[in-house]
C-alpha positions, 0 to 999 in steps of 0.5 A: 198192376204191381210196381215191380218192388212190390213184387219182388218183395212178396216173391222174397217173402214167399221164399224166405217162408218157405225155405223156414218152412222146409228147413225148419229143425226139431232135435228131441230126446237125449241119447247116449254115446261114447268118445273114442280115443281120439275124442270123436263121437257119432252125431246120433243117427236120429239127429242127422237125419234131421240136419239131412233133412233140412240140408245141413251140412256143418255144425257149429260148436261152443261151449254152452253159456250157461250150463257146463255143457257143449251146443252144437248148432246147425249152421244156419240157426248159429247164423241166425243166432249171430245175426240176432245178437249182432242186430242187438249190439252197437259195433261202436260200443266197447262193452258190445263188440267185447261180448260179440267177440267173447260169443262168435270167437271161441266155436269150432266148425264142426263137418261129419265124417264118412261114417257119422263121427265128429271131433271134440277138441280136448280144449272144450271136452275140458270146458264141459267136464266130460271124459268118455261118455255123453249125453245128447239132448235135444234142445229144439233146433239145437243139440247139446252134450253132456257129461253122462255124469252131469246129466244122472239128475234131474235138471230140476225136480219133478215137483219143482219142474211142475210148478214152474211150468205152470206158472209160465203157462198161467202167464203165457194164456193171459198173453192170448 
């Protein structure tokens, strides 16, 4: 017979698999919107059924920390997000707590109107150089916005993509 700890931690495995399992979100493909006067855009439709789905509820906005663009994060992948840097930081390191504070303090909660819109403040439309129209891509479990005019190139070029592409590929078969 089983210990009771024993048990009790495969059920909580079970449930944390499981619940990974049904709420596990894939955002894909880039679609276009427009801000209104008011700096509010509609969340494509596609990418709030996805949130629907896996019962999300609130998202999570910051500016991107590498390119000028915006990331919105459902709220349980900015948790897991923030968890992961904060297992990876000392609190009692100086130069760590500056850059958990630098990374968690400038977000904004983000929650869907009625109809599907949320608001950009003007603060990161600024950051991320867009005026009235955007581009949202999907970046697997999260979402970014661009400015249109940022996103008319490519990000990088086609045979440039193709060749790095390879090279990681090469690299991740010799891991298998």
């Amino acid at each position: 017979m089983e210990k009771s700890g024993e048990l009790w931690r495969k059920v909580y495995t079970f449930v944390t698999e499981f619940k990974d399992l049904c709420t596990h979100m894939r955002f894909l493909g880039n679609i276009e919107a427009k801000i209104d006067a008011k700096g509010r855009v509609f969340l494509p439709a596609v990418f709030r059924k996805t949130l629907q789905t896996a019962g999300e509820e609130s998202l999570v906005l910051r500016k991107d920390v590498f390119q000028q663009c915006l990331t919105l994060y459902p709220q349980s992948v900015w948790n897991e997000q923030m968890d992961m840097l904060r297992d990876n930081l000392n609190r009692w390191n100086k130069q760590h707590q500056e850059l958990f504070r630098q990374f968690v303090s400038d977000v904004e909660l983000v929650t869907l109107d009625g109809n599907g819109r949320f608001l950009i403040p003007k603060r990161y439309l600024a950051m991320a150089g867009i005026s009235r129209e955007v581009k949202f891509i999907g970046m697997g479990d999260t979402m970014e916005v661009w400015s249109a005019e940022a996103t008319s190139k490519p990000f990088v070029e086609p045979e440039e993509f193709g060749r790095q592409l390879e090279e990681i590929m090469k690299t991740e078969r010799m891991k298998d």
